[in-house]
Steps between C-alpha positions, in 0.01 A plus 500: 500500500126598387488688221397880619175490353291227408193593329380729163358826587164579361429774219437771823836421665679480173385885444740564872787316446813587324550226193679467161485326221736207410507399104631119372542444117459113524657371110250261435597394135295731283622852680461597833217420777493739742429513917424798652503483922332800706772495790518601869863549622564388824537774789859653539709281753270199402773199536324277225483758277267315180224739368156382520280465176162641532388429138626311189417522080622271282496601158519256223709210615551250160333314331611120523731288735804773432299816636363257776816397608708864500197583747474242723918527539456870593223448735693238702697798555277683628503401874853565521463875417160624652288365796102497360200391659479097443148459516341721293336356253219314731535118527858482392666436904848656345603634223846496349467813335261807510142458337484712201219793538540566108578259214531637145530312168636718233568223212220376332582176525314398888816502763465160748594781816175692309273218536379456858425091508889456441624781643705417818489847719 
């Protein structure tokens, strides 16, 4: 069954639409990393009933193969839970997980999610 929508809405639709806010505390080693998804639910009655993700921020994901890791486990995850638009992020043909819109280092040591030649999304 196709998922009940496929594509992100854009900052003017997002402003109509009724969406929420779903937080993940990712432990990456050194504390927490955290994943906040701006979420459509589906429609009432809707039989696949996965909410869509609109936008995602990833804040401060690890520093090191332990942080990297915890991360890339949870966002395996990710398909399972929501539906997203697969190809955002230009000439990636599908994504396994939603492009993050924000990324934010808070250790002062650089994060390699932080870095955008090695990050994956």
């Amino acid at each position: 069954m196709p998922p009940w929508r496929t594509t992100a809405a854009d900052d003017v639709e997002l402003k109509t639409l009724p969406l929420s806010v779903d937080a993940y505390y990712v432990n990456i080693g050194t504390g927490d990393g955290a994943i906040y998804y701006l979420v459509q639910h589906p429609p009432p009655g809707t039989v696949d009933a996965k909410p869509f993700i609109h936008r995602a921020v990833l804040i401060d994901a690890g520093h090191g193969d332990n942080g990297s890791k915890a991360m890339n486990d949870f966002l395996a995850n990710v398909p399972h839970l929501y539906y997203f638009d697969t190809t955002q992020g230009g000439d990636r043909p599908t994504l396994g997980f939603p492009p993050f819109d924000s990324i934010v280092s808070v250790t002062s040591r650089a994060s390699p999610w932080a870095q955008p030649r090695r990050t994956p999304c």
